[in-house]
N, CA and C atoms as a LAMMPS dump frame, in Angstrom:
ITEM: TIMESTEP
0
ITEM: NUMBER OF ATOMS
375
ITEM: BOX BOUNDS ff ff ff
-5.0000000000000000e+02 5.0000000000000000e+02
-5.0000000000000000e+02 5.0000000000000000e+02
-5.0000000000000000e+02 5.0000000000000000e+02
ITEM: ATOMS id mol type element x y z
1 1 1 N -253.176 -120.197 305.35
2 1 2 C -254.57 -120.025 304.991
3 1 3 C -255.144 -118.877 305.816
4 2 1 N -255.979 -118.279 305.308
5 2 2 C -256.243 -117.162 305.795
6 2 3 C -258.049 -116.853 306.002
7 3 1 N -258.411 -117.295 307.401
8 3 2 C -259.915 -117.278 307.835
9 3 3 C -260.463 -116.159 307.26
10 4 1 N -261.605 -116.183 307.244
11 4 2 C -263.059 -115.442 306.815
12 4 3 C -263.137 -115.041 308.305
13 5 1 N -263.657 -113.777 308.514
14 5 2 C -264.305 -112.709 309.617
15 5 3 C -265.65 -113.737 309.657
16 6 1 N -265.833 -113.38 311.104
17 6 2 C -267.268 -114.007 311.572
18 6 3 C -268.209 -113.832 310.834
19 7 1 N -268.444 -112.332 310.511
20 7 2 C -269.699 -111.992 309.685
21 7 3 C -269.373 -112.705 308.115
22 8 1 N -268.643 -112.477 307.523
23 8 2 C -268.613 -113.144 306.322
24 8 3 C -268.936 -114.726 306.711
25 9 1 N -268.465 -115.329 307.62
26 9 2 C -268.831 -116.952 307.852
27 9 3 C -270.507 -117.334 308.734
28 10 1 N -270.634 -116.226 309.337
29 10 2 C -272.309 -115.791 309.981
30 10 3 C -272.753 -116.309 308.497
31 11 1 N -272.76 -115.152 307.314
32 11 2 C -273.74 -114.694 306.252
33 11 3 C -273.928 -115.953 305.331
34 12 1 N -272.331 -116.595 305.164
35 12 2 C -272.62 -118.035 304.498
36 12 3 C -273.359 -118.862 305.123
37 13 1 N -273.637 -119.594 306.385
38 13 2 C -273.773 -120.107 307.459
39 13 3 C -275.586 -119.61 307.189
40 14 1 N -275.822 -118.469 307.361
41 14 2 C -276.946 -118.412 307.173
42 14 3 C -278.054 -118.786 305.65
43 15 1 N -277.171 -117.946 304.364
44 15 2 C -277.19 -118.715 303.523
45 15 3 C -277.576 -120.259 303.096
46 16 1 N -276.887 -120.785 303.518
47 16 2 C -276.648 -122.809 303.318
48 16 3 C -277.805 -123.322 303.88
49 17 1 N -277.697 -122.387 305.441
50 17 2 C -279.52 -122.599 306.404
51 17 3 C -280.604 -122.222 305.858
52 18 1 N -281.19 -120.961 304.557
53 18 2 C -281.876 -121.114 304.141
54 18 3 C -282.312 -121.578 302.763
55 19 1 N -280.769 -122.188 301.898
56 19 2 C -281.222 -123.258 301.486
57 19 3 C -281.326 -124.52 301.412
58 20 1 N -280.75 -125.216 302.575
59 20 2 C -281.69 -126.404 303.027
60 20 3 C -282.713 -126.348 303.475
61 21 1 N -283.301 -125.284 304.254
62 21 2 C -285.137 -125.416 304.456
63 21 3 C -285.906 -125.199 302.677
64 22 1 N -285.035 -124.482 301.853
65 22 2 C -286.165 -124.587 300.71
66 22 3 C -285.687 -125.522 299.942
67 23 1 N -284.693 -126.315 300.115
68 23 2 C -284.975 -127.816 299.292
69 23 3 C -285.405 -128.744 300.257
70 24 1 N -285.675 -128.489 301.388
71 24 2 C -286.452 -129.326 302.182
72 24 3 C -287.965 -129.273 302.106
73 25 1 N -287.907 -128.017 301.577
74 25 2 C -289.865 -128.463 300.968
75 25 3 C -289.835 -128.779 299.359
76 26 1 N -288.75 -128.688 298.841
77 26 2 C -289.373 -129.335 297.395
78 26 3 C -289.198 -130.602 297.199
79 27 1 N -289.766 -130.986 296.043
80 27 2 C -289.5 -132.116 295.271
81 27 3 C -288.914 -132.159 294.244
82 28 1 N -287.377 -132.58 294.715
83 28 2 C -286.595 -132.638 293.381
84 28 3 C -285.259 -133.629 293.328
85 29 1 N -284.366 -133.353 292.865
86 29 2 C -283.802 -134.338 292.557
87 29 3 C -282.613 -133.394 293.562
88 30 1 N -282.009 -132.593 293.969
89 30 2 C -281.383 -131.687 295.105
90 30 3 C -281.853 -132.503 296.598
91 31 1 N -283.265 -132.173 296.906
92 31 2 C -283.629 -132.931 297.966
93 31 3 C -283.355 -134.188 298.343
94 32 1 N -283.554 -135.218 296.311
95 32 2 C -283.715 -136.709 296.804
96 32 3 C -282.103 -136.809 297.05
97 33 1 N -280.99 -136.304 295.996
98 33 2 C -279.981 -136.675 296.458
99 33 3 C -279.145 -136.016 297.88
100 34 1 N -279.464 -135.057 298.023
101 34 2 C -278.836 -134.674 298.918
102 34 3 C -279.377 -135.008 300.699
103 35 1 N -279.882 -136.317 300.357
104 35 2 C -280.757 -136.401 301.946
105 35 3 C -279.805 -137.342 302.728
106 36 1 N -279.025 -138.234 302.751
107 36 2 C -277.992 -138.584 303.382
108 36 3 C -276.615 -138.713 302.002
109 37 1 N -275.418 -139.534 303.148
110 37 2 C -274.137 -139.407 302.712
111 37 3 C -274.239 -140.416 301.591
112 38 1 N -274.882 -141.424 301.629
113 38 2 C -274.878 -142.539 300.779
114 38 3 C -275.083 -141.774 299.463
115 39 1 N -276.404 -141.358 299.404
116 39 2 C -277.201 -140.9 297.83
117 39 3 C -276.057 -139.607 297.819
118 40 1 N -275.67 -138.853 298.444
119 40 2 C -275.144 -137.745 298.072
120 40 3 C -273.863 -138.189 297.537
121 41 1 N -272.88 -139.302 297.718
122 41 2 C -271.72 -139.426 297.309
123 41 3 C -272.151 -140.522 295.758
124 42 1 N -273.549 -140.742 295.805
125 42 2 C -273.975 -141.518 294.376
126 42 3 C -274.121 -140.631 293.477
127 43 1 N -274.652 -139.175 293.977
128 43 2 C -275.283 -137.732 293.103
129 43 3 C -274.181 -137.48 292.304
130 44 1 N -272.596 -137.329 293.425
131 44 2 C -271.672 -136.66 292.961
132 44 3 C -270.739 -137.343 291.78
133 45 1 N -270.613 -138.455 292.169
134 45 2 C -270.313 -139.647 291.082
135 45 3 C -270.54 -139.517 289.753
136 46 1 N -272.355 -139.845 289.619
137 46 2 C -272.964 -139.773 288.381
138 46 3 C -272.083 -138.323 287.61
139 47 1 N -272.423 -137.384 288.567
140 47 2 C -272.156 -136.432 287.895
141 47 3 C -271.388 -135.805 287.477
142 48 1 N -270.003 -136.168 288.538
143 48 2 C -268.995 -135.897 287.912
144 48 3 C -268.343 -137.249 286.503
145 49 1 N -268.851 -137.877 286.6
146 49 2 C -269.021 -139.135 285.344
147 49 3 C -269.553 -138.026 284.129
148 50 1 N -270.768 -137.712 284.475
149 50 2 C -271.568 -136.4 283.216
150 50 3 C -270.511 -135.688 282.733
151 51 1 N -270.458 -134.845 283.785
152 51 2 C -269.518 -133.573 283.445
153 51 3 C -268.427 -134.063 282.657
154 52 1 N -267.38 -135.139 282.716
155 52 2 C -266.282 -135.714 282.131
156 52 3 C -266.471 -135.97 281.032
157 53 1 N -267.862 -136.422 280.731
158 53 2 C -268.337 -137.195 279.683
159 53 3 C -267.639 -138.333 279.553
160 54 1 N -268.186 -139.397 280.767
161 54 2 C -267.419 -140.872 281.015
162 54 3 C -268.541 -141.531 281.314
163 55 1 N -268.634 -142.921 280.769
164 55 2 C -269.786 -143.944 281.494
165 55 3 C -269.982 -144.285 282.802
166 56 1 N -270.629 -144.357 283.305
167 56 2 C -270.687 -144.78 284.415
168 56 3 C -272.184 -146.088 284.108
169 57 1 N -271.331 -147.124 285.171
170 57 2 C -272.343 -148.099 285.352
171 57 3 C -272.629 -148.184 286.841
172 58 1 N -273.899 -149.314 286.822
173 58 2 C -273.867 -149.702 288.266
174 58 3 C -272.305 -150.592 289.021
175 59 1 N -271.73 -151.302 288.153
176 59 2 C -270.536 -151.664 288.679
177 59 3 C -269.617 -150.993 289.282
178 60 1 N -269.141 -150 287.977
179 60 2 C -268.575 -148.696 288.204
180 60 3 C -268.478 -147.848 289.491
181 61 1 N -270.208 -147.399 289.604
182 61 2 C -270.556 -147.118 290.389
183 61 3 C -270.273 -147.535 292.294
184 62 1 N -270.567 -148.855 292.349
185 62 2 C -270.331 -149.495 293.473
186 62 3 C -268.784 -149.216 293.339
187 63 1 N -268.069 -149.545 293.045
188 63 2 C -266.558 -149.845 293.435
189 63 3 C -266.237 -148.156 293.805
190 64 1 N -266.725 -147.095 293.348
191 64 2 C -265.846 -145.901 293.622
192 64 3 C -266.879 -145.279 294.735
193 65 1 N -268.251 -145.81 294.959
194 65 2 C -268.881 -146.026 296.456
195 65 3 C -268.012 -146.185 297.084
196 66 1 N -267.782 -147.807 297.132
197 66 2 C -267.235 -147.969 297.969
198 66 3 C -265.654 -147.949 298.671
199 67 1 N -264.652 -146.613 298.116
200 67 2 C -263.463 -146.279 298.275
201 67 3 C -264.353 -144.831 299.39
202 68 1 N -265.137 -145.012 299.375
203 68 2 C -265.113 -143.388 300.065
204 68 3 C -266.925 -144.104 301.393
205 69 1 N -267.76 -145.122 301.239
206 69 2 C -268.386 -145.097 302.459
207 69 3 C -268.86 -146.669 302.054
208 70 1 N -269.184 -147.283 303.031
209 70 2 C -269.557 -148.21 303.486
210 70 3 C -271.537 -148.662 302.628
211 71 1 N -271.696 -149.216 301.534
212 71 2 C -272.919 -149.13 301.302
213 71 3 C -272.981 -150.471 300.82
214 72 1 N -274.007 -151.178 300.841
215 72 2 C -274.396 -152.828 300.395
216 72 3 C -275.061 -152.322 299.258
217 73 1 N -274.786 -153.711 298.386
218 73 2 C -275.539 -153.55 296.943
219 73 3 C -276.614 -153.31 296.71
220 74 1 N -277.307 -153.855 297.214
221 74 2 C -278.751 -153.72 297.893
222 74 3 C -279.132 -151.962 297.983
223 75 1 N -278.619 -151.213 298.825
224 75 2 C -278.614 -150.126 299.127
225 75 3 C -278.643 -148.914 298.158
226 76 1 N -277.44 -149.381 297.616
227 76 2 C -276.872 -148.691 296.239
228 76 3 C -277.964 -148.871 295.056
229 77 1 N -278.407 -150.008 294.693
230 77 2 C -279.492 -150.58 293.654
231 77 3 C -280.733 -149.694 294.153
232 78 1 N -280.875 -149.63 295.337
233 78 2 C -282.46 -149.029 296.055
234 78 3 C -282.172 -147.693 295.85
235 79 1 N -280.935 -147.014 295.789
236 79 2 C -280.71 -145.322 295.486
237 79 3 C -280.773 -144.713 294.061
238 80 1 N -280.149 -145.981 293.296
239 80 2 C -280.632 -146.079 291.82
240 80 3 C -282.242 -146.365 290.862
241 81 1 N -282.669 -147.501 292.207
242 81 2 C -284.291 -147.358 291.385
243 81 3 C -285.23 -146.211 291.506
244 82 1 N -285.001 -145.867 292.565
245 82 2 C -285.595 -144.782 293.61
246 82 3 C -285.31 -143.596 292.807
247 83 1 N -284.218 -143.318 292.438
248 83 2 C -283.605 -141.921 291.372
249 83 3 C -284.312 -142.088 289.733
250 84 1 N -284.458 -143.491 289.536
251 84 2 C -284.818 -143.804 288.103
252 84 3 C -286.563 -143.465 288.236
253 85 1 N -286.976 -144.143 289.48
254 85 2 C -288.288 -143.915 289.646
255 85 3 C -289.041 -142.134 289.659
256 86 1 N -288.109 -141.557 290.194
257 86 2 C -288.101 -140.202 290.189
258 86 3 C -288.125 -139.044 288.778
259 87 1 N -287.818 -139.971 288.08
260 87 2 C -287.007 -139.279 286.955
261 87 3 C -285.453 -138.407 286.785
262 88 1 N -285.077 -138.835 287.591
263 88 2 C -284.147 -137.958 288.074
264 88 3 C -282.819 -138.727 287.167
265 89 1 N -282.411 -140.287 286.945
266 89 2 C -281.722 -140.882 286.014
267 89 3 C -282.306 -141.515 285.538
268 90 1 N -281.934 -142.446 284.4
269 90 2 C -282.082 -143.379 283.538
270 90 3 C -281.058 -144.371 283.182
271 91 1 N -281.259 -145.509 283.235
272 91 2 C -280.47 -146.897 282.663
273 91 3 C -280.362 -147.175 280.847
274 92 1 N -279.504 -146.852 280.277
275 92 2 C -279.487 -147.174 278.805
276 92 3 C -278.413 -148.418 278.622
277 93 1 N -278.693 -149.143 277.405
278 93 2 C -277.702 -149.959 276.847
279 93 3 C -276.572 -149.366 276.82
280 94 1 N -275.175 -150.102 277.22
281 94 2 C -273.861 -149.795 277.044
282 94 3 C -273.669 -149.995 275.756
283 95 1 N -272.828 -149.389 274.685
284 95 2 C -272.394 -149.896 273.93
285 95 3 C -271.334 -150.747 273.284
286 96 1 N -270.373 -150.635 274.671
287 96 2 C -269.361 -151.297 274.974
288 96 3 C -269.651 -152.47 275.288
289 97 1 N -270.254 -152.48 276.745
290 97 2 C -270.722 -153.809 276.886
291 97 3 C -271.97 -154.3 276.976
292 98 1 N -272.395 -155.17 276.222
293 98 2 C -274.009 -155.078 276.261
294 98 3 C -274.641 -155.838 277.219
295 99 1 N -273.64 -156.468 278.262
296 99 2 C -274.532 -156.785 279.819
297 99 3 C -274.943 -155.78 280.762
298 100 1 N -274.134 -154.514 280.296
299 100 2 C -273.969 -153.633 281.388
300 100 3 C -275.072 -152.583 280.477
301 101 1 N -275.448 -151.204 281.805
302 101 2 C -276.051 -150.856 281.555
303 101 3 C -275.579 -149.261 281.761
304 102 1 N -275.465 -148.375 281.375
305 102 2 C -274.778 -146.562 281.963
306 102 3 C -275.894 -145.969 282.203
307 103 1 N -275.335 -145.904 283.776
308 103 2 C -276.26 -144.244 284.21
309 103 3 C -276.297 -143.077 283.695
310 104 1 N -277.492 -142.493 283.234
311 104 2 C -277.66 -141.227 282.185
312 104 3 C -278.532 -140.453 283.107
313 105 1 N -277.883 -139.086 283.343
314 105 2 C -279 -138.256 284.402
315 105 3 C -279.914 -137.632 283.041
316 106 1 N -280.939 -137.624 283.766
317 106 2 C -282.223 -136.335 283.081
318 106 3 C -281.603 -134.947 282.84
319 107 1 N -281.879 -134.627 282.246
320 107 2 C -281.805 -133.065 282.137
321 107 3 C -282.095 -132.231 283.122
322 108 1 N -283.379 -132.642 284.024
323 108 2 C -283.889 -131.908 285.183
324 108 3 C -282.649 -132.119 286.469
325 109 1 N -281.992 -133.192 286.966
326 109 2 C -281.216 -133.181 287.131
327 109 3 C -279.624 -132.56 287.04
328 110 1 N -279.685 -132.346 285.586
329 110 2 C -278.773 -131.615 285.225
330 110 3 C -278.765 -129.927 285.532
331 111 1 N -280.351 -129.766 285.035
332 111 2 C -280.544 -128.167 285.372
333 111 3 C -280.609 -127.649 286.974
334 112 1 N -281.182 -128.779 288.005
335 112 2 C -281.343 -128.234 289.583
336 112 3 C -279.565 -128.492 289.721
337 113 1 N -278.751 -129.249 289.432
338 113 2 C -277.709 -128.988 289.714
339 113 3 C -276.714 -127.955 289.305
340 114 1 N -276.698 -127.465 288.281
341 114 2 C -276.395 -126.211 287.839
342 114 3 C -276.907 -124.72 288.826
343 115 1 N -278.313 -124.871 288.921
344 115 2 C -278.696 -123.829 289.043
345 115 3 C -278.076 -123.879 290.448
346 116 1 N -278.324 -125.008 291.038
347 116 2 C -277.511 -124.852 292.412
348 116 3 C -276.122 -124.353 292.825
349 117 1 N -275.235 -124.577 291.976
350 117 2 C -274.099 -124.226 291.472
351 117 3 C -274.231 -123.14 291.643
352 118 1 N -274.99 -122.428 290.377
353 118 2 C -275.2 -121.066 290.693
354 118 3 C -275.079 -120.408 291.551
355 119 1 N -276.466 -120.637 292.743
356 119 2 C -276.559 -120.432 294.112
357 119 3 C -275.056 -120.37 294.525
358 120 1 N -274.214 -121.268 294.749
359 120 2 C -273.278 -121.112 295.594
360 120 3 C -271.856 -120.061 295.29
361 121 1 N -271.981 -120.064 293.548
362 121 2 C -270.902 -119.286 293.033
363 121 3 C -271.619 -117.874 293.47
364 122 1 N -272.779 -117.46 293.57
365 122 2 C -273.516 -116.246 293.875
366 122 3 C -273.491 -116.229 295.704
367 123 1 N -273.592 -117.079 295.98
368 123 2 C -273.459 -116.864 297.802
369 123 3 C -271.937 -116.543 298.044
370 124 1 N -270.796 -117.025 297.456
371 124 2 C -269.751 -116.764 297.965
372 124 3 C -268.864 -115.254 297.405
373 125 1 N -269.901 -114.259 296.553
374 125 2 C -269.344 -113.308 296.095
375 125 3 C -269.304 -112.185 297.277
């Protein structure tokens, strides 16, 4: 493997630093998920669930939580109402199973994560 020069790892480094201060003043769904490890490994989930185009439930959900951090149901449910409350996801009928329910992100969600994307495919050129 072959390191990056200081300045190239300075410029990213600085980069990443000024955009966490400007999603640290907004309100969005970047900020809400990305504020600890818990919600951030729930963000990535959902979404890589999206991207696949695979269901994801709250069941779902918990079990592949919990292969990668330590979170109570409780916790997990409070990162989900909190995101639903936001607008940031939504709960729809499964059609598979109709006890269960699939996490569906917003669109706004969909678009701050993209654009973020962006950001990073554009920071690392």
């Amino acid at each position: 493997m072959i390191l990056v020069s200081d300045s190239y790892a300075s410029n990213i480094c600085f980069k990443l630093l000024e955009d966490t201060l400007k999603i640290f003043k907004a309100d969005n769904s970047l900020k809400f998920f990305r504020k600890d490890f818990a919600s951030r490994t729930v963000w990535f989930l959902i979404l890589k669930a999206h991207f696949e185009k695979k269901d994801i439930t709250i069941e779902i959900l918990a079990r592949s939580v919990a292969e990668v951090s330590i979170i109570s149901k409780p916790t997990l449910r409070q990162i989900v109402d909190n995101a639903m409350h936001k607008g940031f996801i939504k709960l729809v009928d499964s059609k598979k199973d109709h006890r269960s329910m699939n996490i569906v992100l917003e669109e706004v969600t969909i678009t701050e994560f993209k654009q973020w994307c962006s950001f990073i495919r554009d920071m690392c050129k």
